[in-house]
N, CA and C of each residue as an Amber inpcrd file, in Angstrom:
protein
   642
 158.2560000  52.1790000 -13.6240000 158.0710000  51.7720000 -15.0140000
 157.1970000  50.5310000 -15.0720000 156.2580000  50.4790000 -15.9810000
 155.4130000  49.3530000 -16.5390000 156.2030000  47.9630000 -16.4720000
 156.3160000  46.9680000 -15.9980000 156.9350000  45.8780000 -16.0240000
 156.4000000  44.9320000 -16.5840000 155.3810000  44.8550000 -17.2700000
 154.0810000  43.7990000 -17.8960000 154.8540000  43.5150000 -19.0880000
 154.6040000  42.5090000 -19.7880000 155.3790000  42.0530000 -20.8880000
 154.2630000  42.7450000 -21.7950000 155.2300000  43.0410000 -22.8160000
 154.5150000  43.9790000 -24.1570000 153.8540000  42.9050000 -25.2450000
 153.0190000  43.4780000 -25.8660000 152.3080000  42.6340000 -27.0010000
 153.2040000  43.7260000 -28.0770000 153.1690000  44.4260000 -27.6940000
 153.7000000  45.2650000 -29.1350000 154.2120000  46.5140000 -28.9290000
 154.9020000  46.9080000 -29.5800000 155.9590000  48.0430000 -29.7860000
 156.1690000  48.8850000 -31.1720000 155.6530000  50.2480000 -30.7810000
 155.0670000  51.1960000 -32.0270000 155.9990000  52.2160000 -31.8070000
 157.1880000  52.5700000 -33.0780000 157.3830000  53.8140000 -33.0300000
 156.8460000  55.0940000 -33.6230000 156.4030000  56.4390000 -32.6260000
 156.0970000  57.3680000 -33.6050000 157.0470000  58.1120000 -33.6660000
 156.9340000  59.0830000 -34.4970000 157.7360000  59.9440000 -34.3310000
 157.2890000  61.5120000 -34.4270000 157.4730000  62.6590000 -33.8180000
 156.9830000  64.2660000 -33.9490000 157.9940000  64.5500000 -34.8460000
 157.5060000  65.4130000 -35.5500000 157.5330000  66.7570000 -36.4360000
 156.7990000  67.5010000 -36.5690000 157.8600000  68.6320000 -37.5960000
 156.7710000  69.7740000 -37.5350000 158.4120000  70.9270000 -36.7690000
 157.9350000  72.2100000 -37.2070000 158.9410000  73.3570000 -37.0790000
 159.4960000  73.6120000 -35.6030000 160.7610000  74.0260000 -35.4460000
 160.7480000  74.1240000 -34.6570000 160.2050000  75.1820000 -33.4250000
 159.7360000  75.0190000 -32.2260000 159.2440000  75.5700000 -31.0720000
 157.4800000  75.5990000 -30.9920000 156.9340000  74.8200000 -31.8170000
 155.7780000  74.5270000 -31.8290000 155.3610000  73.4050000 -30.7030000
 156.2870000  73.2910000 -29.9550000 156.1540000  72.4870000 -28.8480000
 156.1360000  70.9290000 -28.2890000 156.8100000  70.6000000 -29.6020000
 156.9760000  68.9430000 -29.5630000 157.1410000  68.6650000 -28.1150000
 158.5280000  68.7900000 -28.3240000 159.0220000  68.1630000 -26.7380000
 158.3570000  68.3790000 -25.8250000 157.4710000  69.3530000 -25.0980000
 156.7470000  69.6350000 -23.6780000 155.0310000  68.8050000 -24.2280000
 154.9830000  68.3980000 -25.6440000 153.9830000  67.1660000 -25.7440000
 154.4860000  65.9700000 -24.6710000 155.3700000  65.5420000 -25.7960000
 156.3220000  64.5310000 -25.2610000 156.3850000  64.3390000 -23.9500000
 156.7060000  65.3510000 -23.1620000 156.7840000  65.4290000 -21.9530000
 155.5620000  65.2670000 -21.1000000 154.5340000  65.7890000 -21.5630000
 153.2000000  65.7690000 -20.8210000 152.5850000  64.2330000 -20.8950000
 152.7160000  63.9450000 -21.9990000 152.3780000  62.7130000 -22.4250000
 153.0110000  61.2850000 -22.1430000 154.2050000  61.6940000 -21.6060000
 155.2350000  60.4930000 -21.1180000 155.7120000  60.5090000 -19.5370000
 155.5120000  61.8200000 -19.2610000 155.8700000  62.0670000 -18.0320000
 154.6590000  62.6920000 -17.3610000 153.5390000  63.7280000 -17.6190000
 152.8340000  64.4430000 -17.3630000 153.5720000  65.6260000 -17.0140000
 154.4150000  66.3940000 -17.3480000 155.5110000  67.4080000 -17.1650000
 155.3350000  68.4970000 -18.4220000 155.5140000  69.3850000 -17.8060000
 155.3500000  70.7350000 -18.5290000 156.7930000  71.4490000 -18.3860000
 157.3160000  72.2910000 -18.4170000 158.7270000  72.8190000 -18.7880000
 158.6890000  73.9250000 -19.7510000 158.0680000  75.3580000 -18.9470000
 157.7410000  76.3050000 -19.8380000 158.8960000  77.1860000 -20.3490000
 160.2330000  76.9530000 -19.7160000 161.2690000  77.3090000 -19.9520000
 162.1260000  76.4490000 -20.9460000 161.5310000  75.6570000 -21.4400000
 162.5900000  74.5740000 -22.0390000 163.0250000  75.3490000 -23.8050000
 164.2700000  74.4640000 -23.5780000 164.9150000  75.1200000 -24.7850000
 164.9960000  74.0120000 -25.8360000 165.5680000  73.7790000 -26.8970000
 165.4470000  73.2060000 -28.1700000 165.9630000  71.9540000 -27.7990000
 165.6010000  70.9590000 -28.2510000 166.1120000  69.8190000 -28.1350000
 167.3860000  69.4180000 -28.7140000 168.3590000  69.1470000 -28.1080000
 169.5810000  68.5750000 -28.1430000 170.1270000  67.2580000 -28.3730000
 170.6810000  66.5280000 -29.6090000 170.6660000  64.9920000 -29.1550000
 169.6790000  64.4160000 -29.4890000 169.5790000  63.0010000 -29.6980000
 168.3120000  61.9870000 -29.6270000 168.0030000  61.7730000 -28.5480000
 166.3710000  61.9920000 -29.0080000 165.8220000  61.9300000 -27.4500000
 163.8760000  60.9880000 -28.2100000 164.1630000  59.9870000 -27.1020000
 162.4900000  59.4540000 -26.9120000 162.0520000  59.2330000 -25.7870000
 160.5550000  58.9920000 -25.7850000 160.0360000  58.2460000 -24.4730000
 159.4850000  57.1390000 -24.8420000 158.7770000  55.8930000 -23.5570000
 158.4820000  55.0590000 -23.8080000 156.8960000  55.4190000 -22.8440000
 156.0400000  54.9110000 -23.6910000 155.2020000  54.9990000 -22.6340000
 153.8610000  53.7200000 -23.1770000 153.5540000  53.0180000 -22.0460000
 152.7300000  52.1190000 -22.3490000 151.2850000  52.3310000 -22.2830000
 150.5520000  51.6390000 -23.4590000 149.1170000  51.9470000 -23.3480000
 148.4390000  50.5850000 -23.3260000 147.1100000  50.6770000 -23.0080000
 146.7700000  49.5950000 -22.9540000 145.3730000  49.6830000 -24.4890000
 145.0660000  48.6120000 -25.2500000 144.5590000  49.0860000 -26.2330000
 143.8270000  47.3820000 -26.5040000 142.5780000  47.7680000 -26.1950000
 141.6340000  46.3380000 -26.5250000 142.2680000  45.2650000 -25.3280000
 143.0450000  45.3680000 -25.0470000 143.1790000  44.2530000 -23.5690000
 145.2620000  43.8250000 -24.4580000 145.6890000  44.5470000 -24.8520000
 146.6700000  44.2280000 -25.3810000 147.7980000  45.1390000 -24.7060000
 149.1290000  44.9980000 -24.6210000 149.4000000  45.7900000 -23.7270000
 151.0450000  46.3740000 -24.7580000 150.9140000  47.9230000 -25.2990000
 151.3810000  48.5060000 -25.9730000 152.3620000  49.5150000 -25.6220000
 153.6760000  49.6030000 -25.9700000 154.5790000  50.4830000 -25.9470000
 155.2260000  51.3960000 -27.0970000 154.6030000  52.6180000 -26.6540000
 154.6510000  53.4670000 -27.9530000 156.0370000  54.2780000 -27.3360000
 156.9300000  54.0080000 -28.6050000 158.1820000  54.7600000 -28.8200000
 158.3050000  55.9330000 -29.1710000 158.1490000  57.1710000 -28.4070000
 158.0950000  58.2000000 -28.9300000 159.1630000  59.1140000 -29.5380000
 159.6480000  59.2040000 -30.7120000 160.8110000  60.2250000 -30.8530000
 160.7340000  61.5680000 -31.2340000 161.3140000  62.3340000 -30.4140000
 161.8960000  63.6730000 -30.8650000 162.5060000  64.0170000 -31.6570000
 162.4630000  65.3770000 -32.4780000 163.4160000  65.3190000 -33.5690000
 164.7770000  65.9570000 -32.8250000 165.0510000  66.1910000 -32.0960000
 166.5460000  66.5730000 -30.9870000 167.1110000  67.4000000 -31.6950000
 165.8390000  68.6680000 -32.0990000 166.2850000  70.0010000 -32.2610000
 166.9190000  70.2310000 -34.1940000 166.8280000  69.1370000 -34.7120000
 167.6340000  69.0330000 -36.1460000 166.5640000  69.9730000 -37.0610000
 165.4570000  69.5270000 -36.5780000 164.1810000  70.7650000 -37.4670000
 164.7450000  72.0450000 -37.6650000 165.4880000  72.5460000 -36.9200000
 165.9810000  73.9650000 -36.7000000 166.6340000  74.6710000 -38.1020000
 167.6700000  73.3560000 -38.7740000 168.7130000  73.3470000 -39.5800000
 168.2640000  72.8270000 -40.5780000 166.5130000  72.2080000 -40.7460000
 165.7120000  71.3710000 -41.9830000 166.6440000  70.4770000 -42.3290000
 167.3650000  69.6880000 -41.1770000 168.2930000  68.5860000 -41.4900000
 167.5580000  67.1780000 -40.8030000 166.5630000  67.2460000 -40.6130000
 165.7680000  65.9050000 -40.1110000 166.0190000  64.7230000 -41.0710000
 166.9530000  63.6850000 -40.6810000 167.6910000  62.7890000 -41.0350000
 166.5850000  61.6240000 -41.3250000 166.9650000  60.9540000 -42.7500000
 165.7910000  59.3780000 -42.9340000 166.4060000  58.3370000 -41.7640000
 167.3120000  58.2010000 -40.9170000 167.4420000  57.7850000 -39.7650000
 166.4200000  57.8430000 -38.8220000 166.1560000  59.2680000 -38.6980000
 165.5660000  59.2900000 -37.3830000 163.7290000  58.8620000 -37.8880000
 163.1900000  58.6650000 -39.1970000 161.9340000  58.3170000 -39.5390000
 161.5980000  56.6230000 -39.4500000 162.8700000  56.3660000 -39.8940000
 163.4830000  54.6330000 -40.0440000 162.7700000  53.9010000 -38.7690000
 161.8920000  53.2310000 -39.7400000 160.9500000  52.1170000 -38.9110000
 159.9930000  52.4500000 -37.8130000 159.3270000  54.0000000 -38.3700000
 158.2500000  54.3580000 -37.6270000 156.8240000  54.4190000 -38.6170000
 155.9990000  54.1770000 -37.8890000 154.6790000  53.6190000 -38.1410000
 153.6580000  54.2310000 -38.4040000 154.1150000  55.9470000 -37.1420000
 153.2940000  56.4540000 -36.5740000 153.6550000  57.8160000 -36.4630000
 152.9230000  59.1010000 -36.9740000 153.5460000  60.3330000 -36.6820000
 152.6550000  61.2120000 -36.0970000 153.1320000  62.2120000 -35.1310000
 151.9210000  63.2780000 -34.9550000 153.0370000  64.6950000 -35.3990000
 152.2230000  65.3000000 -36.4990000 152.5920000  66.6740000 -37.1500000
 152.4480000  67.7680000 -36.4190000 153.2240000  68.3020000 -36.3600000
 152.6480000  69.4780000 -34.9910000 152.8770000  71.0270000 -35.4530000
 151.7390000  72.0270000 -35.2610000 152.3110000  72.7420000 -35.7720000
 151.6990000  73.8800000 -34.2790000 152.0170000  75.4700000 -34.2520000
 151.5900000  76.3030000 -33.1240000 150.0090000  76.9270000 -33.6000000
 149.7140000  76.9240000 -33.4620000 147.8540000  77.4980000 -34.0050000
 148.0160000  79.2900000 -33.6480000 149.6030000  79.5120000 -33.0140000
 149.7040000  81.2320000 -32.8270000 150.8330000  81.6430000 -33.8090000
 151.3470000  80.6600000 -34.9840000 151.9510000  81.1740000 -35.4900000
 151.5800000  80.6100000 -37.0640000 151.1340000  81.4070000 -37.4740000
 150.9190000  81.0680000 -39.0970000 152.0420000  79.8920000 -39.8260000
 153.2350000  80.6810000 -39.7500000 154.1620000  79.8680000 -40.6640000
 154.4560000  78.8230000 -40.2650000 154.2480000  78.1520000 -39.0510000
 154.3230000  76.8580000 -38.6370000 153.4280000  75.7830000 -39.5480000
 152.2180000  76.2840000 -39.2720000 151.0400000  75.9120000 -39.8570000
 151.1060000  75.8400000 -42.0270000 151.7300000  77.4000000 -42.1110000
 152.1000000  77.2390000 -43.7870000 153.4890000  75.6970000 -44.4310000
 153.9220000  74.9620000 -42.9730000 154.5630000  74.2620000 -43.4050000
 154.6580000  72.6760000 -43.4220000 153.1980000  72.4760000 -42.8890000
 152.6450000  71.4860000 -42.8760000 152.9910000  70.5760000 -44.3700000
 152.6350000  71.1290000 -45.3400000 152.7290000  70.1130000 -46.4840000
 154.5230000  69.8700000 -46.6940000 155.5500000  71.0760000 -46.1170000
 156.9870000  70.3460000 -46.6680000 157.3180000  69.0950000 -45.5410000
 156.0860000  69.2720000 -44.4790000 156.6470000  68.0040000 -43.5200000
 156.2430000  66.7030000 -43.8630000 154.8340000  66.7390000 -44.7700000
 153.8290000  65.4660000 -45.1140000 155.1910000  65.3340000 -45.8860000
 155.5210000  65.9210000 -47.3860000 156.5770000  65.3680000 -48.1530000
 157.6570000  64.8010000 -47.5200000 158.3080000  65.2390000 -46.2710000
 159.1110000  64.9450000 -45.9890000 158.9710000  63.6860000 -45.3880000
 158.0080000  62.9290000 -44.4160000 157.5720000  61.9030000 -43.8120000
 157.0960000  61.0990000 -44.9210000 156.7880000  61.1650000 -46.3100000
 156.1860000  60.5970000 -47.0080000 157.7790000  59.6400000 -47.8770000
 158.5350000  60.5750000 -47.6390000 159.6550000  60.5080000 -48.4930000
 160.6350000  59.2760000 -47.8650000 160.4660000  59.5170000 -46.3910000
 161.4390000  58.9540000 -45.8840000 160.6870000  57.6150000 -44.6320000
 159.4540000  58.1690000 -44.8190000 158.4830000  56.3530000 -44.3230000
 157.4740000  56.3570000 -44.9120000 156.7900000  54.8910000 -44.7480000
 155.9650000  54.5460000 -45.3940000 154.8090000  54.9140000 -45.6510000
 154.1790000  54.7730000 -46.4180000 152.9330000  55.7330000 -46.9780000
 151.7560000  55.9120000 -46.1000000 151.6940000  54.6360000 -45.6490000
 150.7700000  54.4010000 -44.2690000 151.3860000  54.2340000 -43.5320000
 152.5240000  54.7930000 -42.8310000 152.1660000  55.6110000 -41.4430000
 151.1550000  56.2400000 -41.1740000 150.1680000  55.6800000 -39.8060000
 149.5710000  56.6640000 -39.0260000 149.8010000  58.0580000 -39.0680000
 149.3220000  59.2270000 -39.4540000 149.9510000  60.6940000 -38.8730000
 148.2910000  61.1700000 -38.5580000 148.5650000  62.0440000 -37.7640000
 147.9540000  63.3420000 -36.7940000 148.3500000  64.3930000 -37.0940000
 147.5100000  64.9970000 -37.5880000 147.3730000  66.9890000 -37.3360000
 147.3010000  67.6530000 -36.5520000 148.4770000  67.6520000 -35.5030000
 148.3700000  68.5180000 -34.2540000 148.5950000  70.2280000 -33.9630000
 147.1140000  70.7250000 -33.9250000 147.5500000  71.9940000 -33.8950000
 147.5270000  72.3810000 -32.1370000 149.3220000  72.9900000 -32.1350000
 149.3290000  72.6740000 -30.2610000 149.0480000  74.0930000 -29.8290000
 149.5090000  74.1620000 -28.6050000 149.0810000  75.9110000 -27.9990000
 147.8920000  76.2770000 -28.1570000 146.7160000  75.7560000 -27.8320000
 145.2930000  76.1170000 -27.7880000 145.1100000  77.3760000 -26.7120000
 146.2350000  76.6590000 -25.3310000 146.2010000  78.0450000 -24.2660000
 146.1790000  79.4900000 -24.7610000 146.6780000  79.6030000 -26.4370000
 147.1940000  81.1820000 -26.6410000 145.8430000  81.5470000 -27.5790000
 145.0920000  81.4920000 -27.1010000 143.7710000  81.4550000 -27.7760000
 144.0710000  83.3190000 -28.0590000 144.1030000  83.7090000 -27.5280000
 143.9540000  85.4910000 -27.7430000 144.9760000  85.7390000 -28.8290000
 146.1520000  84.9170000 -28.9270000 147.1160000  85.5520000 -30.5130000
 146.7040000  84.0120000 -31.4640000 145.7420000  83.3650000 -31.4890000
 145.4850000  82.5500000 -32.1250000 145.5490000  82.9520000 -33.7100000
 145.9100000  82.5850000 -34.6450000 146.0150000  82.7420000 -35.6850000
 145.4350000  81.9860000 -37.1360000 145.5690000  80.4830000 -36.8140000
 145.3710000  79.6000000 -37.4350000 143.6530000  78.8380000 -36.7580000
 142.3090000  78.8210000 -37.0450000 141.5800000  78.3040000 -36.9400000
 141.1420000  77.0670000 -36.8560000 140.5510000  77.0040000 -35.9350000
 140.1320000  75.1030000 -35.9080000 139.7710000  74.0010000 -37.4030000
 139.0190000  75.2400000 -37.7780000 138.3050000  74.8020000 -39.1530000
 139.2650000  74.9910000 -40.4730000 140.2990000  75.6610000 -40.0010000
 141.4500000  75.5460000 -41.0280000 142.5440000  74.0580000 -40.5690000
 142.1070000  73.7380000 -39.2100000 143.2960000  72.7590000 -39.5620000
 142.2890000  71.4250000 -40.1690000 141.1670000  71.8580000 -39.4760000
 140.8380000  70.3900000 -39.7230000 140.1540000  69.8620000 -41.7550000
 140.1130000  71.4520000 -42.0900000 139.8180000  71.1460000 -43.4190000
 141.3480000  70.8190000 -44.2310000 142.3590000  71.2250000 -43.5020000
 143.4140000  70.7780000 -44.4340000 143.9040000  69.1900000 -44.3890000
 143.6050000  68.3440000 -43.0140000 143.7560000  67.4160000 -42.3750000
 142.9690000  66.1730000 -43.0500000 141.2990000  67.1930000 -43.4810000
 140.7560000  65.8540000 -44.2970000 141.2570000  66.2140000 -45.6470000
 141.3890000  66.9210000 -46.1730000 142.1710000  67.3070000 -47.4510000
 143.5800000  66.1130000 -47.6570000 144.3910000  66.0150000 -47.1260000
 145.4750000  64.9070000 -46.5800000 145.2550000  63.6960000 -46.1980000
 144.1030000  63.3690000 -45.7420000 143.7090000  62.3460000 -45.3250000
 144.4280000  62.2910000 -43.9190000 144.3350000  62.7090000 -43.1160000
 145.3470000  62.9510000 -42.1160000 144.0860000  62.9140000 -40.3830000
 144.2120000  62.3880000 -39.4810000 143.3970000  62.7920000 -38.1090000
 143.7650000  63.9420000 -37.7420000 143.3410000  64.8440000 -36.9480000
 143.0910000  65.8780000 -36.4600000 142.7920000  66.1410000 -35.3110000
 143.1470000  66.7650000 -34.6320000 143.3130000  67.3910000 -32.9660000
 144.1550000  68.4010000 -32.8010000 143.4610000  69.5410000 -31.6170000
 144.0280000  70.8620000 -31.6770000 144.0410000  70.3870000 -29.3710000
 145.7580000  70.8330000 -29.0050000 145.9020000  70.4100000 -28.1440000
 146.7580000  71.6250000 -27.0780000 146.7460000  71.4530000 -25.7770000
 147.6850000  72.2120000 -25.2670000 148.7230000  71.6260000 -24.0980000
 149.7230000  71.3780000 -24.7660000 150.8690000  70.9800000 -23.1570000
 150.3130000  71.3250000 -21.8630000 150.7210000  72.4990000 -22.1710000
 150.7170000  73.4370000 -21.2050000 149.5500000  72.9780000 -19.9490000
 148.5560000  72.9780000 -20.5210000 147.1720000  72.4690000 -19.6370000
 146.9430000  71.2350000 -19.9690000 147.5680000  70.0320000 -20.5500000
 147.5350000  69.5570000 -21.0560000 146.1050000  68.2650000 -22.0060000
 145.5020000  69.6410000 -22.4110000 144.0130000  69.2750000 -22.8200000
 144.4580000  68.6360000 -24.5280000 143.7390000  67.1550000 -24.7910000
 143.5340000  66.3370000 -25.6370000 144.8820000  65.8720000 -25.6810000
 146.4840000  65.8540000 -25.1820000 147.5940000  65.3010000 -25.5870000
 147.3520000  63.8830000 -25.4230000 147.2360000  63.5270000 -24.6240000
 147.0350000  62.1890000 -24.3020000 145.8860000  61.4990000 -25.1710000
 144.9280000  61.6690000 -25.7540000 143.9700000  62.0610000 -26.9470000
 144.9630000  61.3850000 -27.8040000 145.7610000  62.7520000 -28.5760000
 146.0920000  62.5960000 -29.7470000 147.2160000  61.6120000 -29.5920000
 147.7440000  61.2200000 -28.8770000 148.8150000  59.7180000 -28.8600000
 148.3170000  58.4790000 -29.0440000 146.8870000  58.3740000 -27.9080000
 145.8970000  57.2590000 -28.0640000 145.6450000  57.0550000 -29.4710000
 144.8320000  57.9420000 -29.6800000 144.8400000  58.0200000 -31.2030000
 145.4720000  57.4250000 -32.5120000 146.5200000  57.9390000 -32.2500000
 147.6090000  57.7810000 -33.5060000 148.2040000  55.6430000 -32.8090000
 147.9030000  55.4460000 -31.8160000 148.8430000  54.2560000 -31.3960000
 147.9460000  53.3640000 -31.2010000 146.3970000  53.8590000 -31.0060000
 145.1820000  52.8950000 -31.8490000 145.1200000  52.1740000 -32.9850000
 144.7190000  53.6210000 -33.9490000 145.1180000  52.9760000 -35.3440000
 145.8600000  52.3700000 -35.9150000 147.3790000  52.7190000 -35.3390000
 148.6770000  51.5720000 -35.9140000 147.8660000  50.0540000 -35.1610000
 147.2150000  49.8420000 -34.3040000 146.9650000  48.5130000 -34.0920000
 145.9790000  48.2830000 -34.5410000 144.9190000  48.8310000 -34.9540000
 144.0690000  48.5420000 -35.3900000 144.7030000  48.0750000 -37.2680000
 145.6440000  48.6650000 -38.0000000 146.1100000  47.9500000 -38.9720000
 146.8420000  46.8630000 -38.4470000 148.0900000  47.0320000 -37.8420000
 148.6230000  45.9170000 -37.4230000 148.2210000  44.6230000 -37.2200000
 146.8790000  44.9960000 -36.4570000 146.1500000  43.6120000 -36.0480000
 145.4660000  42.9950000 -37.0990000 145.1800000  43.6910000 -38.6000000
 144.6350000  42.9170000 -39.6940000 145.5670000  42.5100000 -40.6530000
 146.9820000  43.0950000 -40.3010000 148.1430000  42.7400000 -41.1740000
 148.8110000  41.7690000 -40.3950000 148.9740000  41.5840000 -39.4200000
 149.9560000  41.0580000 -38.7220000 150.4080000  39.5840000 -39.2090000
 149.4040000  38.6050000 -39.8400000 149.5420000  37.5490000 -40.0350000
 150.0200000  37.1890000 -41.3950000 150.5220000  38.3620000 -42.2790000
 150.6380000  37.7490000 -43.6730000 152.3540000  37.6210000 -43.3010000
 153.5660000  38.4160000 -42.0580000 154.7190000  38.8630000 -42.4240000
 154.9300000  38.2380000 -40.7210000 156.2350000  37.7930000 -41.2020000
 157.0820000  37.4310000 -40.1390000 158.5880000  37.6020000 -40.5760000
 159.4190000  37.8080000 -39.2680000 160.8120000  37.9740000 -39.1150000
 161.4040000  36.9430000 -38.4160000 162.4000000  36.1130000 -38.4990000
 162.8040000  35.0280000 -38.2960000 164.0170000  35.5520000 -36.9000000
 164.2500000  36.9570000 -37.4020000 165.6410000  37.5200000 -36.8300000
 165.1470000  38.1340000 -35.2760000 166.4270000  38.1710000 -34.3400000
 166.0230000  38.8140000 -32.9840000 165.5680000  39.6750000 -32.8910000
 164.6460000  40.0470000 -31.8070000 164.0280000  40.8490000 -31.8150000
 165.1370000  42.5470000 -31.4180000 166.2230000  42.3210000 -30.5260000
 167.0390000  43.5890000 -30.3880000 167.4670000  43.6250000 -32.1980000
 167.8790000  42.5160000 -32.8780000 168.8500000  42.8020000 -34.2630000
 167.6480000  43.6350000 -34.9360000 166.6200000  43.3210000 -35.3520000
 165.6470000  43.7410000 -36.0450000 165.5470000  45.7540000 -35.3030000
 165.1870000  45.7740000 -34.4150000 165.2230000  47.0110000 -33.8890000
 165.8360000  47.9460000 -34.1510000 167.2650000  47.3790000 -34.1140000
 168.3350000  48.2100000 -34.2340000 168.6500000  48.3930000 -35.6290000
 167.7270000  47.7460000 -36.5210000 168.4220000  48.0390000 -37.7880000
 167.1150000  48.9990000 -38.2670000 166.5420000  49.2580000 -37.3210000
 165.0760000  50.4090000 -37.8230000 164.3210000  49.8020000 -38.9380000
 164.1150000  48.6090000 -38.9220000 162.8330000  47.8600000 -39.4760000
 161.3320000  48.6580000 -39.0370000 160.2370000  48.4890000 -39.6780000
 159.3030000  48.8870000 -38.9520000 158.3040000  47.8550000 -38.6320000
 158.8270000  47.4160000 -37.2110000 158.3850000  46.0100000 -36.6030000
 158.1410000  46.3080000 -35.2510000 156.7000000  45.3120000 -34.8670000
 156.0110000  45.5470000 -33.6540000 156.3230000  44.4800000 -33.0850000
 156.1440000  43.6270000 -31.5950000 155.9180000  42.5670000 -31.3890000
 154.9060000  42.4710000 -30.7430000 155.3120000  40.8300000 -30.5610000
 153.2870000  40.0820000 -30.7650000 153.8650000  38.9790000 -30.0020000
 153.1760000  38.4110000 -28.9460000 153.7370000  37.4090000 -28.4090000
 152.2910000  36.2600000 -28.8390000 152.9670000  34.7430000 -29.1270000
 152.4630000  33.9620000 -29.5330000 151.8040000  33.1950000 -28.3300000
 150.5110000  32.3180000 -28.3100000 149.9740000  31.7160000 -27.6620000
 150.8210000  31.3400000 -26.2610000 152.0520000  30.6780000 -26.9190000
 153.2850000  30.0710000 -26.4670000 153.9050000  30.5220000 -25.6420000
 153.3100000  32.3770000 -26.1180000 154.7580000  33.1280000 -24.8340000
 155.6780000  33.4090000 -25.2690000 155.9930000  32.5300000 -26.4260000
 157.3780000  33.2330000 -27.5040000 156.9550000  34.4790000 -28.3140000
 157.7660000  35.3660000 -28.3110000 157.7330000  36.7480000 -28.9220000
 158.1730000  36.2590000 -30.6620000 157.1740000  36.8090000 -31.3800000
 157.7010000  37.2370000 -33.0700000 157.5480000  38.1000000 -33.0470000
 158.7000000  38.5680000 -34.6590000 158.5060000  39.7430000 -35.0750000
 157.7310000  40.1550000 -36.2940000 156.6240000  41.0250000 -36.2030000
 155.9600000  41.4180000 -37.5530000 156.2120000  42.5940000 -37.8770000
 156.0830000  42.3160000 -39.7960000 156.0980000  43.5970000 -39.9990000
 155.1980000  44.6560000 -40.4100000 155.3590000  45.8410000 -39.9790000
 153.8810000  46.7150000 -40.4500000 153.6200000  47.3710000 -41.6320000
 154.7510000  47.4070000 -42.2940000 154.7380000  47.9010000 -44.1360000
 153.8540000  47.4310000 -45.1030000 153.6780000  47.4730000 -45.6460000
 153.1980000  46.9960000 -46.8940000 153.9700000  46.4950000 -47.8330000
């Protein structure tokens, strides 16, 4: 594990229907691991994985939805104090893709308006039952105002892409917001109460907490 002290700490979070392949993202992207047998996610589940971004040194919180998509019971808990989303849908199955807008509502509903999100259309490998077109995701994506990338676990072509991506831009706002908002409170208390707060360590070496809302 990365042992470098963090400048900052971004949670995203996946959605999007279930078996469109969140988790074996997740996995490729945090672990480099594929798991073509894997079954629905169980439980809360994230990874941590550090990036490095302009010379700053970043830990993006990744969460899973731990299988609740299944039951359209995805809890404002599990959105609570994330920044950052990548939407995911299968590019071999239409109705994944037809449900893109109840997920924007749903992420819109339950975080902040600017959150970062990504249009991930995954399973590129199944190119032969492909269904959903490049030029369909990406016209619905600028339609939304939303980034765009079509990716595959499996081989794992652009995943690592579309994380950079999405954990760029949260710093690239962050870093022009960062100075109007401060938190006085610890940095574990703040966390745990799903604020949506990064840290930033000061000249000093002392860690604050900012916030990324509006």
């Amino acid at each position: 594990m990365d042992q470098r002290p963090q400048d900052y700490l971004f949670k995203v979070v996946l959605i999007g229907d279930s078996a469109v392949g969140k988790s074996n993202l997740l996995s490729r992207f945090a672990r480099d691991q594929f798991h073509p047998n894997s079954k629905s996610t169980i439980g809360v589940e994230f990874q941590t994985k550090t990036l490095d971004v302009e010379g700053k040194v970043i830990r993006a919180q990744v969460w899973d939805t731990a299988g609740q998509e299944r039951f359209k019971a995805v809890t404002a808990a599990y959105y609570r104090g994330a920044v950052g989303a990548l939407l995911v849908y299968d590019v071999s199955r239409r109705q994944t893709f037809d449900s893109v807008g109840r997920w924007l509502e749903e992420l819109h509903t339950h975080c902040n308006m600017n959150a970062v999100t990504v249009l991930v259309g995954n399973k590129t490998d199944l190119e032969d039952t492909r269904e959903v077109s490049t030029a369909e995701g990406r016209i619905l994506a600028e339609a939304q105002g939303l980034f765009f990338m079509e990716t595959s676990a499996l081989d794992s072509s652009n995943v690592t892409a579309a994380f950079q991506t999405v954990v760029e831009e949260i710093y690239h706002i962050v870093s022009r917001k960062a100075s109007s908002f401060s938190f006085p409170n610890s940095e574990k208390g703040d966390l745990a109460h799903g604020k949506p707060v990064v840290l930033q360590a000061d000249a000093d070496g002392h860690r604050r907490l900012w916030c990324c809302s509006s």
